[in-house]
C-alpha positions in Angstrom: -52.7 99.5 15.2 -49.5 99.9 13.1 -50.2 98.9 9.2 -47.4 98.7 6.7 -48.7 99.0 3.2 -45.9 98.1 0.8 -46.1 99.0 -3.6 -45.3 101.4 -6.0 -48.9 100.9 -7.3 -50.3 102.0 -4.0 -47.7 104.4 -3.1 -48.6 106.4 -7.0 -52.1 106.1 -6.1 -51.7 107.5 -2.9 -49.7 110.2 -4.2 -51.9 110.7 -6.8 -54.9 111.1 -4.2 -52.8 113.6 -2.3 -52.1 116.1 -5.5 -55.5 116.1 -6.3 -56.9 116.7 -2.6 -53.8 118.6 -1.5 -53.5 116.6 1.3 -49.1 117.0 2.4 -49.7 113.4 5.1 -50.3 109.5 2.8 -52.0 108.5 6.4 -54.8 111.0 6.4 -55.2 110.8 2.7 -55.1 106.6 2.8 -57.8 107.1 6.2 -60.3 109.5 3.7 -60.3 107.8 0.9 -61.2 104.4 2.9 -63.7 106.6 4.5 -65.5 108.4 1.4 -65.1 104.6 0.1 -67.1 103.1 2.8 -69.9 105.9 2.9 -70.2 105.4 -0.5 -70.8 101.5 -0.7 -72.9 101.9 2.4 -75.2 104.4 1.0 -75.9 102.0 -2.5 -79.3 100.6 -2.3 -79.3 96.8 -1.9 -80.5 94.5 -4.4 -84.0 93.7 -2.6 -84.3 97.8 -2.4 -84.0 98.3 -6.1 -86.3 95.5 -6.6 -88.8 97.1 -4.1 -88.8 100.1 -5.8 -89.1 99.1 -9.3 -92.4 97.0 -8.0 -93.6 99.6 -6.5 -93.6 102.1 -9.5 -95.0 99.0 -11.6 -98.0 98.5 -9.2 -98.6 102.5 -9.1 -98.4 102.5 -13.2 -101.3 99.4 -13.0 -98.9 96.4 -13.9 -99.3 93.8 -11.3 -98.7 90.4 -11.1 -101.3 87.5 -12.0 -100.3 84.4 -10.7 -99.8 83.0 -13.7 -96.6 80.9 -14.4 -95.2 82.2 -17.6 -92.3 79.3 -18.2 -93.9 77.6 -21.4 -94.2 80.8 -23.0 -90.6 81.5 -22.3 -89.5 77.7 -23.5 -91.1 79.3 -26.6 -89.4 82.0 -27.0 -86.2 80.2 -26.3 -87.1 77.6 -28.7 -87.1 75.4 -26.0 -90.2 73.9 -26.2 
């Protein structure tokens, strides 16, 4: 698949990319950084995963939740009450 990528912008930022990696070709420099791009946002932990973990270190420190619904004493605290 053919793909014509048209700017200045990009065409600085790909030349940019190129200095610094000394890469001499824009396509194999364009086709790494999309790469190293990808791996990276692939390997960030999801939302839920952070969540997970930060519950987990809680429960293992002795904080757990009670049940209890602790809206009123936030309308408080927000003078919303």
């Amino acid at each position: 698949m053919t793909m014509l990528i048209k700017g200045d912008e990009i065409d600085d930022l790909v030349a940019k990319y190129c200095a610094i990696t000394g890469l001499r070709n824009k396509s194999e420099a364009v086709r790494q950084a999309l790469a190293a791009q990808i791996a990276a946002l692939s390997a960030k932990e999801s939302l839920a995963e952070r969540i997970a973990a930060i519950q987990s270190r809680a429960a293992a420190s002795g904080i757990v939740a009670d049940g209890r619904d602790d809206k009123a004493f936030m309308d408080a605290m927000w003078g919303e009450d």
